[in-house]
N, C-alpha and C positions, 0 to 999 in steps of 0.2 A: 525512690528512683523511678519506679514505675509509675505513680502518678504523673513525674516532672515529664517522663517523656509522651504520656496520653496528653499531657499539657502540650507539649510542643508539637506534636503529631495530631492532622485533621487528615482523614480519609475524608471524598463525596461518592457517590453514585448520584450524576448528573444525571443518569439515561434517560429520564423522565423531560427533558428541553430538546431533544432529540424529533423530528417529524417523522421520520424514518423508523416504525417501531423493533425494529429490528439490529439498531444501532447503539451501542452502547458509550457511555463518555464516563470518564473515571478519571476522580485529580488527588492527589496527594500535595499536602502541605505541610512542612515543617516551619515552625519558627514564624510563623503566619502568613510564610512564602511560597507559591505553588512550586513543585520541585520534580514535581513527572506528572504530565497530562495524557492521557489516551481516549482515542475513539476509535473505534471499528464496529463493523459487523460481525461473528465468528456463529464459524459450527463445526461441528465435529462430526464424522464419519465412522463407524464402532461396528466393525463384525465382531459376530459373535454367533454359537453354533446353537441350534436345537433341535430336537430328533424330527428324523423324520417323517410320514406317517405311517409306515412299519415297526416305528421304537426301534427300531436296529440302528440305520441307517443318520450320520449325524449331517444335516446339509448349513449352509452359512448364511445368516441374515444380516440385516444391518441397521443400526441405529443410527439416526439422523437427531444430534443433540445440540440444541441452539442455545448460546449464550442466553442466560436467564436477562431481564432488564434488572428484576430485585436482587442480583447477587450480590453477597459481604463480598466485603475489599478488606486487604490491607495491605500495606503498603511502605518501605523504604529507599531512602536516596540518599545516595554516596557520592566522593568526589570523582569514582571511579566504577560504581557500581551502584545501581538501582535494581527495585523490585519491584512486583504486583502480583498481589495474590487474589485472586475470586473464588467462590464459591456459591452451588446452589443448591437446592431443592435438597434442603436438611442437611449439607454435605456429602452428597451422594455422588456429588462434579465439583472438583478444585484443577483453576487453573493455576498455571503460576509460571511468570513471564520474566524472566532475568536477562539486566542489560548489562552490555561492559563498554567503558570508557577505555580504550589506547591509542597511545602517538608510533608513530613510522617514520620511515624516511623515505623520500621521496626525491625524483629527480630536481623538484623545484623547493627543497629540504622539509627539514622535519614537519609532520603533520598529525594531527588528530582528529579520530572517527571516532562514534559509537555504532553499537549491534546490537541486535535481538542476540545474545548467547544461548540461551535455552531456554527450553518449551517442556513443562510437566505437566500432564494431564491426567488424575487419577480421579475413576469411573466406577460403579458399584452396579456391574449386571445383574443384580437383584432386585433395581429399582424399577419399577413398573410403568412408568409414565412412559420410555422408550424405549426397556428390555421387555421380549414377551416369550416367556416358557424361555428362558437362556440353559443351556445344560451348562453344570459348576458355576452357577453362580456366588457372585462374591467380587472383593475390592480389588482392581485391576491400576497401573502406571503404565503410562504410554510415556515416552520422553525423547527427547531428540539428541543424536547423539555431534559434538562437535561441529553443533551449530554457530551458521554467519549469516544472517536474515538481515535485512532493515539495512543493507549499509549505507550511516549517513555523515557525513562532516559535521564535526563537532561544531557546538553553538546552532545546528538548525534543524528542521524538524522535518520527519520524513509525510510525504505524503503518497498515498497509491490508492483509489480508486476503484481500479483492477484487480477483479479476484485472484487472489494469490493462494496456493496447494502447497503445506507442509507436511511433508511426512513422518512422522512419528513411530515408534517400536512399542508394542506393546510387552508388559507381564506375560497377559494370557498365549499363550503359545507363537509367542513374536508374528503375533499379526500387524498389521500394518496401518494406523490408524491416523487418516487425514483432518489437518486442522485445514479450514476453506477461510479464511481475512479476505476483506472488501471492505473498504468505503473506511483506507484505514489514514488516520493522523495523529502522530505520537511523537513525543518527549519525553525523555527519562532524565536527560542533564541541560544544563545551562540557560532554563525559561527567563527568559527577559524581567516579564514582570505578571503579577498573579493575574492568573489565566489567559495569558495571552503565548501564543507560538509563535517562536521567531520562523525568519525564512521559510520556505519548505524548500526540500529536496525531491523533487518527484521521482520514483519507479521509475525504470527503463520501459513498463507496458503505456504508463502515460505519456512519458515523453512520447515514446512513437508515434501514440493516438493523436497527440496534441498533433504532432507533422506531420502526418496524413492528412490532417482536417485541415493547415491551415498550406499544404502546397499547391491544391488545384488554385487556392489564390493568389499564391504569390506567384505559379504559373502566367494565369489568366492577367494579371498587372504586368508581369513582363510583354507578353504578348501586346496587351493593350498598347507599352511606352513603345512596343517596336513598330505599329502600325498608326503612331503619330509621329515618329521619328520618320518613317518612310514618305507619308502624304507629305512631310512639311520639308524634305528635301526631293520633291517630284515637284512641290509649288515652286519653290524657288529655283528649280531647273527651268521650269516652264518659263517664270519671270523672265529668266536669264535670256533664253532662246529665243522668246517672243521679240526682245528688243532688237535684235542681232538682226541683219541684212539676208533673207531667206536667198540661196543661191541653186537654182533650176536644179531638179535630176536629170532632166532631159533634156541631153546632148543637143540636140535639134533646136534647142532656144537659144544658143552658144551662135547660131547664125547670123544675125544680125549685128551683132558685136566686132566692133574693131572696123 
């Protein structure tokens, strides 16, 4: 049974078709169908304490941990539920990203989203590369609690750009440990067809970006039609007036008349 399902089941780590070396692309395929795609940028923010320089005194550092581009994947999709797991630098950083599929009702009736549900992030402040002198070190879970991230309409694909700040609970003395996403585009349910995202749904920071960038011109076009609107009813006033019999303002030419 477990061969049939390594049969059926193909993880990639794409990161390496990425220009951006800082972005990662991850696809899961079942049945030789892609069945969740992601890209983002991530990093992780990790306090952690170590002494002083009296050894008394404990003060707070932080660990700045960047998605590895070589991290293991793996990876499942449900009709209602997907997953993704990463991992790196010997398992010393696992992520693991759980979606959920549900329907609502709505004023314009029933409908269905999916969401980012939870965010696990387990951390080994023993590891050297981004921990230095940690006091207790050892393997730490940061998680999210009664998470709603990503919400997107089912069948399309969310897209955001815009760094986006999740906040996380850690094991070690419930400190507060931020996931940072940028430059993110993900599917977990209903890809069209292999590797390819349907629709996007953009973030609320892009929408707004996209409308501030594109109002000074729909301003400026307005403006424009109203000052070809005006010149081209002052021409045809003018036509008008010109043709018409010009009658004296002053009284005094009214003299001769009659």
């Amino acid at each position: 049974a477990a061969a049939r399902l390594a049969a059926e089941q193909e993880v990639e780590n794409l990161s390496g078709l990425s220009p951006n070396p800082e972005k990662d692309i991850f696809v899961v395929r079942e049945n030789r169908t892609t069945c969740l795609m992601a890209e983002f940028a991530a990093k992780f923010i990790v306090p952690y304490d170590v002494w002083a320089s009296n050894y008394v005194d404990l003060i707070t550092e932080q660990a700045d941990i960047p998605l590895s581009r070589g991290a293991e994947m793996k990876g499942k999709c449900g009709t209602n539920e997907s997953e993704l797991e990463l991992s790196w630098l010997d398992q010393a950083y696992t992520l693991k990203l759980s979606f959920l599929k549900e329907g609502h009702n709505t004023s314009r009736g029933p409908e269905a989203s999916w969401r980012l549900s939870r965010i696990q992030f387990t951390y080994d402040s023993s590891e050297r590369t981004y921990f230095k002198d940690a006091v207790s070190p050892g393997k730490y879970t940061a998680s999210s609690h009664r998470l709603s991230a990503l919400v997107t309409p089912a069948g399309r694909s969310y897209e955001c750009q815009a760094q986006q700040t999740i906040s996380l609970v850690s094991t070690d003395h419930q400190k507060s440990v931020q996931l940072l996403l940028s430059e993110v585009r993900l599917q977990p349910f209903d890809i069209p067809a292999d590797f390819v995202f349907s629709e996007e749904h953009k973030c609320p920071v892009d929408q707004r970006e996209q409308l501030e960038e594109t109002l000074p011109l729909i301003l400026g076009l307005i403006l424009g039609l109203v000052i070809v609107i005006t010149l081209g009813i002052y021409h045809i006033h003018h036509k008008l007036t010109a043709s018409q019999v010009q009658i004296p303002r002053d009284r005094s030419q009214y003299k001769h008349m009659g």
